[in-house]
C-alpha positions, 0 to 999 in steps of 0.5 A: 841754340836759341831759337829765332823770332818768327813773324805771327804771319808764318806761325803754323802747326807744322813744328813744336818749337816757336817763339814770337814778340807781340803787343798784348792788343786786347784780353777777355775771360769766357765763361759760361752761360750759366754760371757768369761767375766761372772763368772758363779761360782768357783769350788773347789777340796778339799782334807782332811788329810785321809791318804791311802797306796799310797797318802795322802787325799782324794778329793772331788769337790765343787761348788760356785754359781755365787752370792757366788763367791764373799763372798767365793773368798778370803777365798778359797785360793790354799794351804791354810787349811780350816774347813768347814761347814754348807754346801749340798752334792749331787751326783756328776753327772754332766757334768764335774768330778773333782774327782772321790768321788760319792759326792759334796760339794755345798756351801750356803750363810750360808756355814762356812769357816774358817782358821785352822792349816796346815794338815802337810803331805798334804804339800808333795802331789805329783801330780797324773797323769792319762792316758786319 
């Protein structure tokens, strides 16, 4: 049976199986302080087609691993649609928060990405910008 969409809103790491549809929002490699040349992995800020009373989707982060970049590179594309699947949440407890969503995407070698249609009202997003 194919599993259905879930909002990125109700992603958790209660369960293994997920599937999500999400603009491709904003990409960035990480690397190390001291060797700038090494990709240590790619970081990704998802966002989905929920919509809310002030903005549309929610957004979560997800990582690649360094020996992934290469596989998911060119399928995680800015501004680009993607059904996602196969994939671990985990508490977003780390060192650098892009989102604010308590969860994040870690992408596997089994991981699923694939192009799908356009989330129509995602392609007006204004930015939000925060006070720091």
């Amino acid at each position: 049976m194919p599993l259905d969409y879930t909002h990125v809103s109700h992603l958790n790491s209660s369960k293994k199986e997920w599937k999500i549809r999400a603009l491709i929002s904003r990409t960035w490699d990480f690397y190390p302080k001291d060797k700038p040349g090494v990709i240590l992995g790619m970081e990704v800020i998802l966002v989905d087609e929920k919509e809310h009373k002030h903005f549309s989707g929610d957004r979560i982060q997800a990582s690649v691993k360094q020996k992934l970049v290469r596989k998911f590179r060119k399928e995680l594309l800015e501004g680009e649609c993607r059904d996602i699947m196969n994939f671990e949440v985990f508490d977003n407890n780390g060192g650098y928060k892009g989102t604010t969503h308590p969860f994040k995407i870690n992408f596997m070698y089994t991981t699923c990405v694939k192009p799908c249609d356009e989330i129509l009202y995602l392609a007006s997003i204004s930015l939000l910008f925060q006070r720091f």
